[in-house]
VOKE-903134 format. One record per residue (C-alpha): x, y, z. Coordinates in Angstrom, 2 decimals. Layout:
{rec {X Y Z}},
...
This chain:
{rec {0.00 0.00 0.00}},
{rec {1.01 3.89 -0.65}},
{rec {-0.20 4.62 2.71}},
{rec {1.08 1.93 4.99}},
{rec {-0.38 3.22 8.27}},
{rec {-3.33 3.54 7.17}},
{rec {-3.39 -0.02 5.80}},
{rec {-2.22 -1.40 8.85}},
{rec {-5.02 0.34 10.98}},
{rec {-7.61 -1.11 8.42}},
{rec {-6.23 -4.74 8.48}},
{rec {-6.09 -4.18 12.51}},
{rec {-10.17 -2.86 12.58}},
{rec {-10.95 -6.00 10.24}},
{rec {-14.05 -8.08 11.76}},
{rec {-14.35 -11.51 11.59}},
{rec {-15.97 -13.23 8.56}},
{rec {-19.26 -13.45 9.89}},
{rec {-22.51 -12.54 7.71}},
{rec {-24.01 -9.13 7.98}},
{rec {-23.22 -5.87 8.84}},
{rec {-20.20 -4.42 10.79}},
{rec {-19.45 -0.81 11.48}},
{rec {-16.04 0.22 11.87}},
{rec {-14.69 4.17 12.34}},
{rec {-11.39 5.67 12.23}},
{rec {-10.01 8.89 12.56}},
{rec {-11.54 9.57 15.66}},
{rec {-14.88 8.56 14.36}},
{rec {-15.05 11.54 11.45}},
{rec {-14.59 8.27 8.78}},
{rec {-16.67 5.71 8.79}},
{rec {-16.80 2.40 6.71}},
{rec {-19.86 0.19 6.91}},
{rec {-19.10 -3.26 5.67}},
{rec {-21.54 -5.76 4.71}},
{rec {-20.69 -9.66 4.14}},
{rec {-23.20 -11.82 2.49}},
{rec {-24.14 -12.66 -1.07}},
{rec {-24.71 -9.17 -3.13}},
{rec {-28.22 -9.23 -3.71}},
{rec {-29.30 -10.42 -0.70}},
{rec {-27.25 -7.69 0.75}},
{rec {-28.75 -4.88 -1.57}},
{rec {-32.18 -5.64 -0.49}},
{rec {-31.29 -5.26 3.31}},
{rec {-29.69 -1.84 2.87}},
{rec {-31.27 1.18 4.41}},
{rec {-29.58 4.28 3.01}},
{rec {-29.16 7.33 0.67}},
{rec {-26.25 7.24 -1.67}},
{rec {-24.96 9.89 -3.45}},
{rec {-22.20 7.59 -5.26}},
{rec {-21.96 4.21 -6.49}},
{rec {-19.14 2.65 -7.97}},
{rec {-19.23 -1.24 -9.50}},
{rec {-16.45 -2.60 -8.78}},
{rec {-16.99 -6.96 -9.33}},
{rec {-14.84 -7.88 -11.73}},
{rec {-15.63 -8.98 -15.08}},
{rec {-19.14 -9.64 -16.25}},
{rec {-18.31 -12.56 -17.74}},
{rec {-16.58 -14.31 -14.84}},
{rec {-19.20 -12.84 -12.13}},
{rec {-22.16 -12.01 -13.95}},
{rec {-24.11 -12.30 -10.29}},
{rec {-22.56 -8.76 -9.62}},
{rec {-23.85 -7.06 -12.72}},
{rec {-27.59 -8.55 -12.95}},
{rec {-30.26 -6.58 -13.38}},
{rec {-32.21 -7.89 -10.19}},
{rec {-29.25 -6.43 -8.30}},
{rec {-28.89 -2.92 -10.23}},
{rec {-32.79 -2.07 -9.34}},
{rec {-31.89 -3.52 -5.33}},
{rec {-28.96 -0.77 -5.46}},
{rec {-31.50 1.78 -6.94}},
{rec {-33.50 1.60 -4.50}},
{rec {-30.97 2.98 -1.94}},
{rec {-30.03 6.08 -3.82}},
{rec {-30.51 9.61 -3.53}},
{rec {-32.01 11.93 -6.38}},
{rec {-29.26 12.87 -8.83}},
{rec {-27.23 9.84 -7.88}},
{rec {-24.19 8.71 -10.02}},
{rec {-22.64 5.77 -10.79}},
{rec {-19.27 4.97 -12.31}},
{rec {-17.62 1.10 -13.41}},
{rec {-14.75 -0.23 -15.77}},
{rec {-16.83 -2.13 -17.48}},
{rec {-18.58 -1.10 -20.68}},
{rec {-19.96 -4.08 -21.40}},
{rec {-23.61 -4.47 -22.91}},
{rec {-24.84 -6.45 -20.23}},
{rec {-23.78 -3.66 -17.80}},
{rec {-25.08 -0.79 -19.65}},
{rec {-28.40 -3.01 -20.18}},
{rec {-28.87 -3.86 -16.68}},
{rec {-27.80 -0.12 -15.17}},
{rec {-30.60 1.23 -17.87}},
{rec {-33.73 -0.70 -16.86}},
{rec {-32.73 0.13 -12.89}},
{rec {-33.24 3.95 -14.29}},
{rec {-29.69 4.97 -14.90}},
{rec {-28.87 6.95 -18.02}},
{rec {-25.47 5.48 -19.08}},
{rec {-22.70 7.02 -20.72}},
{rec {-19.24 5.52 -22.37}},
{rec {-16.31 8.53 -21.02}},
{rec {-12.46 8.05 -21.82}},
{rec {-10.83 5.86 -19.33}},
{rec {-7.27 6.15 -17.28}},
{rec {-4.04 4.51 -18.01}},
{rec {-4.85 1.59 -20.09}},
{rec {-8.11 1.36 -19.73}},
{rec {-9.72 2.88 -22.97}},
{rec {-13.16 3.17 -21.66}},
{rec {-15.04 3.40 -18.75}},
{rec {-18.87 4.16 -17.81}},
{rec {-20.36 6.99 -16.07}},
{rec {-24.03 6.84 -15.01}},
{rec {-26.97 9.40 -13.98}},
{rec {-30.08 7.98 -11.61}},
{rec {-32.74 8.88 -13.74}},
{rec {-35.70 7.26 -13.19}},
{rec {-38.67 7.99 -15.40}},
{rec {-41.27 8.27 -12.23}},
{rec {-39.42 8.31 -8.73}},
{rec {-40.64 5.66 -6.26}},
{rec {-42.61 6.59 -3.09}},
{rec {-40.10 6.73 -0.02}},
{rec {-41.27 5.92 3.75}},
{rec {-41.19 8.80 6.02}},
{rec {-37.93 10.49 6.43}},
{rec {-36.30 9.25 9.28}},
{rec {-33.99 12.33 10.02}},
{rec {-34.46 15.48 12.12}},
{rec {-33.58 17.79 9.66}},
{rec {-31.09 20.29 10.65}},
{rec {-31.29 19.76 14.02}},
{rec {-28.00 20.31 15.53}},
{rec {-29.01 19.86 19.85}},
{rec {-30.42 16.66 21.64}},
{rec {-32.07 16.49 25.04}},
{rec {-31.73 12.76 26.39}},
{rec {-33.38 11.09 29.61}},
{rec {-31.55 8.83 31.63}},
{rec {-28.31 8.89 32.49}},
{rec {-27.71 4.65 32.21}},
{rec {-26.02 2.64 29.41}},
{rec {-28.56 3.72 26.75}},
{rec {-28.35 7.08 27.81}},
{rec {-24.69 7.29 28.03}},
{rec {-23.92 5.78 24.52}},
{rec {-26.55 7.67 22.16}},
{rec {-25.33 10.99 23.87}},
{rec {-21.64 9.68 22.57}},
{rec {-22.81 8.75 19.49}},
{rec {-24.59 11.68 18.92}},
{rec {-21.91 14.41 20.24}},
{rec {-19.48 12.42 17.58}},
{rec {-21.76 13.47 14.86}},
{rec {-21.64 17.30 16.24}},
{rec {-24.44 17.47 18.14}},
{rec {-24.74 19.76 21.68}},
{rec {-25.84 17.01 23.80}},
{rec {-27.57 17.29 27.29}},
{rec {-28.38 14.43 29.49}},
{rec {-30.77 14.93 32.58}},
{rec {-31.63 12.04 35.05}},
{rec {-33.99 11.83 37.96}},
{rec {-30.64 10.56 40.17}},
{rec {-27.66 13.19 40.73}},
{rec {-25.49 11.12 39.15}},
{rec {-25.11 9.04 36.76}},
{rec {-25.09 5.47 36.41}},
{rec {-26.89 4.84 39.95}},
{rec {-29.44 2.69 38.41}},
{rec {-29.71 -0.57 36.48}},
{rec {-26.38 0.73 34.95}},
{rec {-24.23 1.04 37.98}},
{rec {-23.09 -2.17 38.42}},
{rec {-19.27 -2.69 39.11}},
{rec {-18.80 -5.28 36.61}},
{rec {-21.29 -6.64 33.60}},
{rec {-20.91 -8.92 30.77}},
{rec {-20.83 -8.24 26.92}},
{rec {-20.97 -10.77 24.24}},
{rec {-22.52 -13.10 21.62}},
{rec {-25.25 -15.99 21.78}},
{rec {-25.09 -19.08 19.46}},
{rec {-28.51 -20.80 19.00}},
{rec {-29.59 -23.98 16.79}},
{rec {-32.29 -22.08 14.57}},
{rec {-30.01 -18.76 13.98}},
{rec {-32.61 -16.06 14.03}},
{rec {-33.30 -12.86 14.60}},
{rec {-32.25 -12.90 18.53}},
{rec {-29.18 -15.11 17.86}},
{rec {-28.43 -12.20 14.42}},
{rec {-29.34 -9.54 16.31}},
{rec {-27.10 -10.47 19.62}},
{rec {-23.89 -11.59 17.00}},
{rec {-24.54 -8.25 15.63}},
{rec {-24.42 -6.10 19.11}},
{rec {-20.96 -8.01 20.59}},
{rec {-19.44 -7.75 17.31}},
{rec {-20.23 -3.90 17.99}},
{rec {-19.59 -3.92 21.63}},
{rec {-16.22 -5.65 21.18}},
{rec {-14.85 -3.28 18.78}},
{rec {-16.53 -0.14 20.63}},
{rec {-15.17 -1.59 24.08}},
{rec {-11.66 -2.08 23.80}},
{rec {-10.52 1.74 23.03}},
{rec {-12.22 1.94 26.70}},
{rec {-10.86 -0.76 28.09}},
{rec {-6.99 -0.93 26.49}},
{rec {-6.65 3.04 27.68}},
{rec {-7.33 2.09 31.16}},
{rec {-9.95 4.72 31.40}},
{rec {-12.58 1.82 32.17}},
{rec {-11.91 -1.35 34.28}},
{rec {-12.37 -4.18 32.29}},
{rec {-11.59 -7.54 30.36}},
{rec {-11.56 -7.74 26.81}},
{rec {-9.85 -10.92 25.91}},
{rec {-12.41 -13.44 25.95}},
{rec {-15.38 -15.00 27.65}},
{rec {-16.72 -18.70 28.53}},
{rec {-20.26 -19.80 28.26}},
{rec {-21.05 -22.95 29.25}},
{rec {-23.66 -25.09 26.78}},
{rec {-26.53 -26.57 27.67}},
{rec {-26.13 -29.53 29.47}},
{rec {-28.34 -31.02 26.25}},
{rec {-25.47 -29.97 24.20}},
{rec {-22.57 -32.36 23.28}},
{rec {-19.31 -31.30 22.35}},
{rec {-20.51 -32.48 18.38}},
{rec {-23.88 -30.63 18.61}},
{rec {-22.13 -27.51 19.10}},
{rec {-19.42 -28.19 16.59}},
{rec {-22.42 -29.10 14.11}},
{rec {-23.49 -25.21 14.99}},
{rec {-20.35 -24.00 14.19}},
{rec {-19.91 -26.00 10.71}},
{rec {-23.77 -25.26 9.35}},
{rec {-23.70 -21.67 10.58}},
{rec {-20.26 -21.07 8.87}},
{rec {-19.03 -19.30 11.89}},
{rec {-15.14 -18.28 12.05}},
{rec {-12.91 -19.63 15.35}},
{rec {-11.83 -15.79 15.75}},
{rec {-15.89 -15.26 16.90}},
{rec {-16.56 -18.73 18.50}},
{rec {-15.35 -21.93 19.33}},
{rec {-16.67 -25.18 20.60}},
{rec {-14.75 -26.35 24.02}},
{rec {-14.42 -29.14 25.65}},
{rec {-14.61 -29.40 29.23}},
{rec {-10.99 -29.53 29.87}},
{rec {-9.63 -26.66 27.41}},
{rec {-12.69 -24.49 28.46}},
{rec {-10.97 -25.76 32.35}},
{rec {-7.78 -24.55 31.35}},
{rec {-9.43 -20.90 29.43}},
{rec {-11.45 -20.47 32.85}},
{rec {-8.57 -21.45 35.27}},
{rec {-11.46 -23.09 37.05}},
{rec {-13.16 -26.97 36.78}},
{rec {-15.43 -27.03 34.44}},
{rec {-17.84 -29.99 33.86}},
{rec {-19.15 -29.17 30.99}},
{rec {-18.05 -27.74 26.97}},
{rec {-18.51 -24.29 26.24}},
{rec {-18.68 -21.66 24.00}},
{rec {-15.32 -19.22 23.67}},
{rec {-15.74 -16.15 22.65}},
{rec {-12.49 -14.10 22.13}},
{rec {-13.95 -10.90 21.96}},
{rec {-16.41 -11.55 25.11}},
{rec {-15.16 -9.80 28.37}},
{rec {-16.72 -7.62 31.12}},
{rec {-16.36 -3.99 31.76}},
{rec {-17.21 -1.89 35.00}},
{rec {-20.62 -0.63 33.77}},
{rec {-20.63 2.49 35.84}},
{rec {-17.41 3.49 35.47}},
{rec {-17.96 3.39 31.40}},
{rec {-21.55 5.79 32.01}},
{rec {-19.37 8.45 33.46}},
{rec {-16.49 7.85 30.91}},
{rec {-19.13 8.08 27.87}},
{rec {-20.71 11.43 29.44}},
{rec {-17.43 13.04 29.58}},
{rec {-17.31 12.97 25.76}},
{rec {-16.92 16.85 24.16}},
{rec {-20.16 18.20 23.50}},
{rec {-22.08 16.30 26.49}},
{rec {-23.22 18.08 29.64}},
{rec {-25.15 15.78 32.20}},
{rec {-27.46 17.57 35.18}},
{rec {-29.40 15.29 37.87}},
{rec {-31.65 15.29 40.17}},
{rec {-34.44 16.49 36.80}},
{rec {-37.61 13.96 36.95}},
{rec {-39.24 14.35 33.93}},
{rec {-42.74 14.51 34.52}},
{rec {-44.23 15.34 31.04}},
{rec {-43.66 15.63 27.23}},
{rec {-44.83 17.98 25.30}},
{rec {-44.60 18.96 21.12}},
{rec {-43.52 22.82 20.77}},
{rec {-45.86 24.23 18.28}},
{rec {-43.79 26.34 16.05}},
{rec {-45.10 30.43 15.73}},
{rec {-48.33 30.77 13.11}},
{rec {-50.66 27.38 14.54}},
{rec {-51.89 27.16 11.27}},
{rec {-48.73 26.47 10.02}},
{rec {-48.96 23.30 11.50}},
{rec {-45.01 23.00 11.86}},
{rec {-43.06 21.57 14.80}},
{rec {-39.95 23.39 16.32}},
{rec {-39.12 20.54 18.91}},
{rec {-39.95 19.66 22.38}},
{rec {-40.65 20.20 26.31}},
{rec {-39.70 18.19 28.60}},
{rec {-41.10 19.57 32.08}},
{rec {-39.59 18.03 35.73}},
{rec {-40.64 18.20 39.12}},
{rec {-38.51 20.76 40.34}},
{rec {-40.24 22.88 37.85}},
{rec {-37.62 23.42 35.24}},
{rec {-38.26 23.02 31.28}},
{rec {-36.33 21.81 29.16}},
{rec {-36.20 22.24 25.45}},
{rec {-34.14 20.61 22.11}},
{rec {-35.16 19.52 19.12}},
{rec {-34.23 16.23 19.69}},
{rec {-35.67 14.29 22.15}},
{rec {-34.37 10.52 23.03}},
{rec {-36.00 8.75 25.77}},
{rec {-33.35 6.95 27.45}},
{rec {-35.13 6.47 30.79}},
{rec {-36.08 3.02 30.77}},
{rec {-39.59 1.65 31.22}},
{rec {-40.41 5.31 32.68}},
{rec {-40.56 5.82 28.70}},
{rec {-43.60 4.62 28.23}},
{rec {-45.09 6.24 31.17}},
{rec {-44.03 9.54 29.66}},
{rec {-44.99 8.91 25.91}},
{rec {-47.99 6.63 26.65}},
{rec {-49.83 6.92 23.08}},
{rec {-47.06 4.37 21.60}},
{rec {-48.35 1.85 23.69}},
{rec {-45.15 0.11 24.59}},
{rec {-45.24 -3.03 26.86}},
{rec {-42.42 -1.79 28.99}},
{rec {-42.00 -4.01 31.90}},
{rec {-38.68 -4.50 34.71}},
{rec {-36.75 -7.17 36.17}},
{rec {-35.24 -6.46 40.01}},
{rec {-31.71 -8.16 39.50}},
{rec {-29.30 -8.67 42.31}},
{rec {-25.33 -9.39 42.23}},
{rec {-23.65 -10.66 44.99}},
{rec {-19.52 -9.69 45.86}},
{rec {-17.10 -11.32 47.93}},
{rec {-14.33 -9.01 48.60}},
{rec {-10.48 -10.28 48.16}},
{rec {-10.40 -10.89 51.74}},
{rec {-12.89 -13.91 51.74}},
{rec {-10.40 -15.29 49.35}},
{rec {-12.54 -16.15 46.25}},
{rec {-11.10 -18.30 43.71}},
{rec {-9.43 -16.37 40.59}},
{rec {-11.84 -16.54 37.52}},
{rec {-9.00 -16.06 34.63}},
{rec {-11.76 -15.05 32.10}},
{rec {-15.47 -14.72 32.89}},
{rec {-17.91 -17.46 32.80}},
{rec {-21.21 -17.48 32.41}},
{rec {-24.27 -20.29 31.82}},
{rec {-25.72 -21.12 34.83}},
{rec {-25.49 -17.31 36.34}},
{rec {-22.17 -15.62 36.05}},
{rec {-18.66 -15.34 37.73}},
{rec {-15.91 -13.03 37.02}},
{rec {-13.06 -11.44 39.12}},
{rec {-12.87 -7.92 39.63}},
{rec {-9.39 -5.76 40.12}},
{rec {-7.91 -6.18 43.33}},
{rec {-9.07 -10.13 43.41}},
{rec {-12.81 -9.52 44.54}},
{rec {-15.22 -11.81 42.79}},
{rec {-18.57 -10.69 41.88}},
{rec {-21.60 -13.21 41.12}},
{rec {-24.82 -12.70 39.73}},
{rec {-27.43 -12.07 38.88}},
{rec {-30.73 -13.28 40.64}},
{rec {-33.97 -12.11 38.57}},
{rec {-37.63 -11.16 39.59}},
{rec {-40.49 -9.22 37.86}},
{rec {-41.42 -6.53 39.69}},
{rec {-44.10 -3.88 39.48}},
{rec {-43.78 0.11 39.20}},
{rec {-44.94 0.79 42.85}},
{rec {-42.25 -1.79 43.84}},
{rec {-38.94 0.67 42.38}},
{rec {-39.66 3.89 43.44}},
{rec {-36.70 5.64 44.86}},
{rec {-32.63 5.25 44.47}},
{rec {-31.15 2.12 43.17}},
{rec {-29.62 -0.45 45.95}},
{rec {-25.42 0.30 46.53}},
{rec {-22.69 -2.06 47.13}},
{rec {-21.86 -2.07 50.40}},
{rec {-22.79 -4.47 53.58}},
{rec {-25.43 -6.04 53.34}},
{rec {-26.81 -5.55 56.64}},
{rec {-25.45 -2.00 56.88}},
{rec {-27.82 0.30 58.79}},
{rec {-27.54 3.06 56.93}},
{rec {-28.53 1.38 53.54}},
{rec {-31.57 0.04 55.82}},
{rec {-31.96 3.77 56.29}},
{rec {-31.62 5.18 52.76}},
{rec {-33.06 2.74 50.86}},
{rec {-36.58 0.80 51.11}},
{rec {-36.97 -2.69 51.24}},
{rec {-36.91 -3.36 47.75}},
{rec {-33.44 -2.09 46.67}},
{rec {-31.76 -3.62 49.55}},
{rec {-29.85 -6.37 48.85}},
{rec {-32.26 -9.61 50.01}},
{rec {-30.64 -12.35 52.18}},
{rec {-32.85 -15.10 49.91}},
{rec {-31.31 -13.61 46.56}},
{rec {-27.88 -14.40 47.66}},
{rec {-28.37 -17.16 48.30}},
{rec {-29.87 -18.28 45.20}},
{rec {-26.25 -16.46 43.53}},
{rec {-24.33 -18.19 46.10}},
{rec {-25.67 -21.23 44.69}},
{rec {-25.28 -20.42 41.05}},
{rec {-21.93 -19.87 41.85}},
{rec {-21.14 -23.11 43.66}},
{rec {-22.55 -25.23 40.59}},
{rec {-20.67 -22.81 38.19}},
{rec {-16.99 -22.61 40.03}},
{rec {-17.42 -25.76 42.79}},
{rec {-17.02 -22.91 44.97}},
{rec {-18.70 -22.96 48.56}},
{rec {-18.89 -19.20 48.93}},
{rec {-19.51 -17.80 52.51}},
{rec {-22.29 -14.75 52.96}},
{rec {-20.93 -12.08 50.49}},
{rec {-19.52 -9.47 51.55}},
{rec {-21.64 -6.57 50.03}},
{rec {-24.41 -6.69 46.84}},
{rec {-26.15 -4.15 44.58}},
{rec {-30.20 -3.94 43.18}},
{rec {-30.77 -2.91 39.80}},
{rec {-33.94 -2.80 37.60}},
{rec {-34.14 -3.72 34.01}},
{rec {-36.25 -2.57 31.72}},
{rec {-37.66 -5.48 29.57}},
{rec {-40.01 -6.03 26.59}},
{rec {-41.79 -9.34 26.38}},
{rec {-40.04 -10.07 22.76}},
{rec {-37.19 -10.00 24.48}},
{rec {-35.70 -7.02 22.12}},
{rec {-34.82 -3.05 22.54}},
{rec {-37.02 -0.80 21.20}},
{rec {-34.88 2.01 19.00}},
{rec {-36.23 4.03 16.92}},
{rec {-38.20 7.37 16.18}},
{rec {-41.25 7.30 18.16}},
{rec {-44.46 6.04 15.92}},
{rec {-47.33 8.99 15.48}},
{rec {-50.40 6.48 16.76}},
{rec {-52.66 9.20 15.55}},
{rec {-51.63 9.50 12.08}},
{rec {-52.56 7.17 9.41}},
{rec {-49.96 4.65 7.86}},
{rec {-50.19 4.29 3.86}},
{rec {-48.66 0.66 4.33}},
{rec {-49.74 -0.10 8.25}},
{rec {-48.45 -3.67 8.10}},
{rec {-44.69 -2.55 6.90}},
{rec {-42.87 -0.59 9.83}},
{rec {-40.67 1.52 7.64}},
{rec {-44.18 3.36 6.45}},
{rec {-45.51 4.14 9.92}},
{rec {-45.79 7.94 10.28}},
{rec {-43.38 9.22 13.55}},
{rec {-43.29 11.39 15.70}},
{rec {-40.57 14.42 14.57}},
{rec {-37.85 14.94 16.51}},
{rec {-39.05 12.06 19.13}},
{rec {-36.60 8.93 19.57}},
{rec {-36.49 6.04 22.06}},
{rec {-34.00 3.42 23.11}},
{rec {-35.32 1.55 25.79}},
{rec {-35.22 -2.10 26.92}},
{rec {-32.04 -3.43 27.08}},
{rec {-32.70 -5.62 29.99}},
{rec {-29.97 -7.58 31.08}},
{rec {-27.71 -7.18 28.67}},
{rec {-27.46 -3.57 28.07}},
{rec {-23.53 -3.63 28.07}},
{rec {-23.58 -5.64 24.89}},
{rec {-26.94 -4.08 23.07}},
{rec {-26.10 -0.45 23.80}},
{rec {-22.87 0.32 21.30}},
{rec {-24.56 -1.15 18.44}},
{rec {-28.08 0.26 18.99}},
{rec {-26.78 3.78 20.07}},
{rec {-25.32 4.15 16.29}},
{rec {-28.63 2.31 15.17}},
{rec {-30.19 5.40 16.68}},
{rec {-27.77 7.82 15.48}},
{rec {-28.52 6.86 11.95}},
{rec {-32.54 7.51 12.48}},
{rec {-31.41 11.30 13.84}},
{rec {-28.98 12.31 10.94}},
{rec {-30.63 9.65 7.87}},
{rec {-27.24 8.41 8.11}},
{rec {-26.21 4.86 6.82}},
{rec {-28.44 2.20 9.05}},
{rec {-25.43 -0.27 10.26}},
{rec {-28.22 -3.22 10.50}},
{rec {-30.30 -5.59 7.88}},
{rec {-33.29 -3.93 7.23}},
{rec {-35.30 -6.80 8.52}},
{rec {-33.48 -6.76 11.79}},
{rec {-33.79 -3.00 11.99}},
{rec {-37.61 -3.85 11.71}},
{rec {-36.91 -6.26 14.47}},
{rec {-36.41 -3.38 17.30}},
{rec {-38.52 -0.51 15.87}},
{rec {-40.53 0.90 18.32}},
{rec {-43.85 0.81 16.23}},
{rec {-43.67 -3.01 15.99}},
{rec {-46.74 -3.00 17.83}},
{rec {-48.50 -1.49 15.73}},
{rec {-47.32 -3.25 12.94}},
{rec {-48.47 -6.70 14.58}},
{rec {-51.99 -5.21 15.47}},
{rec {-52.18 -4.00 11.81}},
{rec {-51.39 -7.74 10.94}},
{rec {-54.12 -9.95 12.61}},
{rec {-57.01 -10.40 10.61}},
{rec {-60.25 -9.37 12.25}},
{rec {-62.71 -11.91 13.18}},
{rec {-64.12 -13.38 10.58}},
{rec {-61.06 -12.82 7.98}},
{rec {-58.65 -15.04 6.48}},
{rec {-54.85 -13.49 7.14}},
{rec {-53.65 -11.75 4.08}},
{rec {-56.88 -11.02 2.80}},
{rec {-58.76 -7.60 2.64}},
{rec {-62.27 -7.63 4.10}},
{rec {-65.32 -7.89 1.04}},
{rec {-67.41 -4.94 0.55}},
């Protein structure tokens, strides 16, 4: 390469071979390349953007004529913006054929070197194709987010990268003292059987997480472990079952491996009794410690102690204009606050404060237990999970977890449960009984822990309460808020539904927000700016927050066969 650096920084930022999409940035995040791995028109159909370029670059029409086909010019058409060019080697018929009845107007220029020819292209369709709603904010330059957790923390980042004046209020006075707080969380990958959406859609986030995780971690600026984690499999699953995963899945040993019991042993520094799935770019990270690290980005100012109590649409000057300027967000210490972006950040308390959409926000109380390094808790060399989870913290503490309970509203009122003793009198005192670390939850980790490690752990020496914010699909919501009110030309298709301008949630993470938030924070990101969406289409459909809707719009009414419009 002319430009060795940079080569070597591209070769370093190279993601596995896995199918789909992977995101990588350089240059401090000002250039970003979106790769995407998986047969070309599959690929083409899944994109979600607006190019302004497109250059055809798959060899020789003859030799790959899969890369030149018609089918896969009008896919690529579809993801271009008015006035679009596009610009190839090859001159050959076929090309200029299948570029013309995609709605290119096609042009033979003189080429470079010795190349006599080459073609240059116009997107010029005769009638343009209806478009969704826009997803951006248009020229909206300021964001106002609620909550100050891991979903909070990363689409303020994301969005303060992309030059946005970022503020972040919570109802705590400082961050990261909810669900978020913990001292230590896990972040990677799944491997199921089927391979669906959940199993795509979790490959997707630690693939994300990974490579947005280990500037973090490698600097120091965030305790952590990024060199690998241990799953145990089910104890249905042989050694060959999982290896039969691996083979029909076509998934590369630098994302996951099959174990046996004795090398996963030797990875865990621990005896294991059962195989396991490695994953190298698995780890944990001090969850807390990366909130505060994330809202000291440039361009991101947090305040606490705001409880947003309502949300209201500015109505721009002139009513009958019927244009929107942005939002107010009122608290109940009587401040407003206003932006023109509004991301609700804040957990199930989302739906409370947008109820129209209708979302089926629910939590999860979740305990951890910690035994400090005087109790003299085995070393866990890399962090295993399955059965609950283990993993050693700095300084040789070991922290265990993570017991898990529905709970209702009424029930998580108030500040979040602290590590500490967990009989200590003044937690007793500043907490109520439901964020204080239970005796019977302990336990249960205790014994988690004993079947995971063949450790006998004593009482632990201090635990934290979180609460989770969970949908029952198991799946975030992320998105730009659906307008309920407003009628949907294609009600069954998500992309159509009418939203909400200037309105954005990203909200139920559950338990594995460490892993989901990277990936859905520049999922988000691209909704704000109409940036490139780094996610299938059908996967982005997956977590958009009018999926309700959609499903409603779906099932037939009484009396109707599915896919069939009523008679009359």
């Amino acid at each position: 390469s002319p430009w060795p650096a940079l080569a070597r920084e591209l070769v370093a930022a190279w993601p596995p071979l896995v199918a789909g999409w992977h995101l990588l940035a350089f240059d401090g995040g000002r250039v970003r390349l979106l790769l995407a791995f998986g047969d070309a028109e599959r690929v083409a159909r899944e994109l979600d953007l607006q190019a302004d370029a497109l250059f055809l670059d798959g060899f020789a029409p003859d030799r790959n004529p899969a890369m030149w086909s018609p089918l896969l010019m009008r896919a690529l058409s579809r993801c271009l913006a008015p006035g679009a060019t596009a610009a190839t080697w090859s001159v050959a018929r076929s090309v200029r054929d299948a570029l013309g009845t995609a709605g290119f107007t096609v042009e033979r220029v003189p080429g470079a070197g010795a190349k006599r020819q080459t073609l240059r292209a116009r997107w010029a369709p005769p009638h343009t194709p209806r478009q969704p709603p826009p997803r951006a904010s248009a020229a909206a330059t300021d964001a106002l987010v609620l909550g100050a957790g891991l979903a909070g923390a990363w689409i303020a980042h994301a969005l303060a990268a992309r030059g946005f004046a970022v503020t972040v209020i919570d109802r705590h006075a400082a961050p990261a003292l909810g669900a978020s707080g913990n001292p230590g969380g896990l972040f990677h990958a799944t491997v199921h059987a089927d391979d669906g959406v959940h199993a795509r859609l979790h490959r997707a986030a630690a693939l994300q997480a990974a490579r947005s995780l280990a500037p973090w971690i490698d600097s120091g600026l965030v305790p952590g472990h990024g060199a690998g984690l241990l799953r145990l499999a089910a104890p249905e699953d042989t050694l060959a079952v999982m290896q039969a995963i691996l083979a029909r899945q076509g998934l590369p040993a630098d994302f996951v491996q099959a174990l046996d019991a004795d090398a996963a042993s030797a990875r865990a520094g621990l005896p294991l009794t059962r195989p396991a799935w490695w994953f190298p770019g698995g780890g944990w990270v001090d969850s807390a410690a990366l909130v505060r690290a994330l809202l000291a980005t440039p361009g991101v100012r947090f305040v606490g102690s705001q409880s947003a109590t309502t949300l209201v649409r500015d109505a721009s000057a002139g009513a009958d204009s019927g244009a929107r300027d942005g939002w107010t967000v009122s608290t109940a210490g009587g401040t407003d606050w206003h932006a023109s972006v509004v991301v609700l950040a804040n957990g199930d308390a989302a739906a409370r404060l947008w109820p129209a959409a209708g979302w089926p926000l629910g939590r999860n109380r979740g305990q951890i237990s910690v035994w400090s390094d005087a109790q003299a808790p085995p070393r866990v060399a890399v962090p295993v999970a399955g059965d609950g989870y283990a993993l050693s913290l700095p300084g040789g503490a070991l922290l265990a977890g993570a017991s898990m309970a529905p709970v209702t509203s009424e029930q998580t009122d108030g500040a979040q449960g602290a590590i500490g003793p967990a009989d200590s009198a003044d937690a007793a005192m500043r907490h109520d009984a439901h964020h204080v670390p239970r005796e019977a939850d302990h336990a249960f980790n205790r014994e988690r822990l004993r079947r995971l490690t063949g450790w006998d752990a004593p009482a632990p020496a201090g635990g934290r309460v979180g609460f989770r914010a969970t949908t029952p699909d198991r799946l975030p919501i992320v998105g730009a808020v659906p307008a309920a009110d407003q009628p949907s030309a294609r009600p069954t298709q998500a992309r159509w539904q009418p939203r909400e301008p200037g309105l954005y949630v990203l909200a139920g993470l559950g338990s594995r927000g460490l892993t989901w938030a990277p990936l859905m924070a520049e999922l988000l990101a691209a909704w704000v700016t109409g940036s490139p969406v780094p996610l299938e289409a059908r996967l982005r459909d997956a977590l958009d927050p009018a999926r309700w809707l959609v499903r409603a719009a779906r099932k037939p009414a009484p009396g109707r066969t599915p896919g069939h419009p009523p008679r009359g």
